[in-house]
N, C-alpha and C positions, 0 to 999 in steps of 0.2 A: 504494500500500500504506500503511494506517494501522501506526504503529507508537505503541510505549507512549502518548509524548510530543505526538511530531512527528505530521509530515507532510511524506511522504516522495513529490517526485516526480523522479525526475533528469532525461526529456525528452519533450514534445512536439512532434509538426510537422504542420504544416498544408503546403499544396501550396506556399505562399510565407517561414514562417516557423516557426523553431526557437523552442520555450519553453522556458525554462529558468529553477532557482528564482531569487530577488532575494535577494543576501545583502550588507551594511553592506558588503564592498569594492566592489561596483558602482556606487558614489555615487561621481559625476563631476559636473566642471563644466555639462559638457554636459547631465546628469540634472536638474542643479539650474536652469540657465537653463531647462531646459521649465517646472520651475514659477515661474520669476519669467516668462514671456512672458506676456503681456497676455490672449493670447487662449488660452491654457489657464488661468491661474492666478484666471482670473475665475469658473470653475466647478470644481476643487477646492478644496475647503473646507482641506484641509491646508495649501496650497500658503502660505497669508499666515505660518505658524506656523515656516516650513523659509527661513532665510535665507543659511545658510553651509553649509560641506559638511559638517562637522561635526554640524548640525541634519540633515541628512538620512542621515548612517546613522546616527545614533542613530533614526528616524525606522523605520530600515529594521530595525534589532536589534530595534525594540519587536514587530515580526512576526514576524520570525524564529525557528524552530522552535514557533511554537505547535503545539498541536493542533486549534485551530479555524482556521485560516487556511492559505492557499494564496496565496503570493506571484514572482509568474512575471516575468520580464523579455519582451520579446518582441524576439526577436533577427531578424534576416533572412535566409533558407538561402542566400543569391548571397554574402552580405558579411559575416555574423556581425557588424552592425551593429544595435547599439541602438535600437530607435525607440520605443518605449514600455513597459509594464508593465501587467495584470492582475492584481489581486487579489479573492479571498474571504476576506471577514473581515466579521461573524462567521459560521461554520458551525455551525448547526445539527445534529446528527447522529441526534437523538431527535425532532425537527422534520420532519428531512429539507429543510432550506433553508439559502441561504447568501445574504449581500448580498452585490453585487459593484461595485467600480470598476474601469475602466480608465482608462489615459492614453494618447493617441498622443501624445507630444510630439514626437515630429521631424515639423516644418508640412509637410515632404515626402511621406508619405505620409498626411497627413490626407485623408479623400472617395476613400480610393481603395479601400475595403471592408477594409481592415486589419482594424479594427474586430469587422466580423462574422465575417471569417474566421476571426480570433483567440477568439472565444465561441462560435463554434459547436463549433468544437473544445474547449474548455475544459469547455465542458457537458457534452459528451457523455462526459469524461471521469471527470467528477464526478458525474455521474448512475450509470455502469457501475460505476465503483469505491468509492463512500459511500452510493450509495443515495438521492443529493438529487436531488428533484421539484419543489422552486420556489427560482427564483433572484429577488431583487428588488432594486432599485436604485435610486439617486435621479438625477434630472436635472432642471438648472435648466431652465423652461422658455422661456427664453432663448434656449437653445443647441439651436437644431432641428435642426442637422446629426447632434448626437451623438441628440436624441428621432429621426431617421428612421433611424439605424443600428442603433439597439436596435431598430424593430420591424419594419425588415430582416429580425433575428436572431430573434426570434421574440415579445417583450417587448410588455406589453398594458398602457394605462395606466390605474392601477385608484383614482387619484384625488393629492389633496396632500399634502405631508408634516405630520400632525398633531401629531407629537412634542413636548408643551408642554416637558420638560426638555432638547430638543435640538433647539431651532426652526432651522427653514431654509427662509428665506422666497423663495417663488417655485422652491419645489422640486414637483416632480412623482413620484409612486411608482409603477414598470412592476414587472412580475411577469411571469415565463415560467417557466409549467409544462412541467417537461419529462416528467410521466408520460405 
């Protein structure tokens, strides 16, 4: 449900995992080593900016209650354990589009379809209740595990990232229509 401001979701579940929103008190050590680890923090682009716990919920208050954005934790239904995060930002809503990133950072469930299982639902949720038909994303093209689980999910690669005021070199641009 959109409301005035915000954006308002309280829970999703997929067959393996609970979403729920990300709010500044869920910045943990543990959140913050995923993005100091080597092999996540080398493909988000935030990750070099967030070095104390401090930097990361401030980090997390700058999303919080937008009205363009959607920021999910992704917890696990066996353990209500952390393992990564979802977000859309920004949402288009007269576009009908939103960009999205995710993290798995717990190396635990990386490869093991988290990933998609986690966007497929998310989409579907975003598509029924805003009305959004293309999701688009950036990926280093470095990082094939995460370019084979976007197009798992359904994400088509429709070329580089050209942005001359927000260059990101050896980025790739997917796009999944969801109409």
């Amino acid at each position: 449900m959109q409301l005035e401001n915000t954006i308002q979701i309280n829970v999703l579940k997929t067959r393996r995992f609970v979403l729920k929103p990300l709010v500044p008190r869920h910045a943990s050590q543990k959140y913050l080593s995923w993005l100091q680890d080597s092999a996540s923090s080398r493909y988000i682009t935030t990750a070099k900016k967030i070095k104390r716990l401090q930097d990361l919920q401030k980090y997390i208050k700058k999303f919080s209650n937008r009205k363009d954005c959607i920021f999910l934790r992704i917890l696990t239904k066996e353990t209500n354990h952390h393992i990564g995060n979802i977000k859309y930002h920004p949402i288009n809503f007269e576009r009908k589009t939103a960009v999205m990133g995710i993290l798995i950072g717990e190396p635990a469930w990386r490869g093991k379809g988290a990933a998609k299982e986690v966007l497929i639902k998310s989409a579907k949720y975003i598509k029924s209740n805003f009305g959004i038909r293309k999701i688009y994303l950036g990926v280093h093209e470095d990082n094939f595990p995460a370019f084979l689980a976007y197009k798992k999910a359904g994400f088509k690669n429709i070329g580089r990232w050209e942005d001359k005021r927000r260059p990101r070199k050896g980025q790739k641009i997917m796009v999944w229509n969801l109409a």
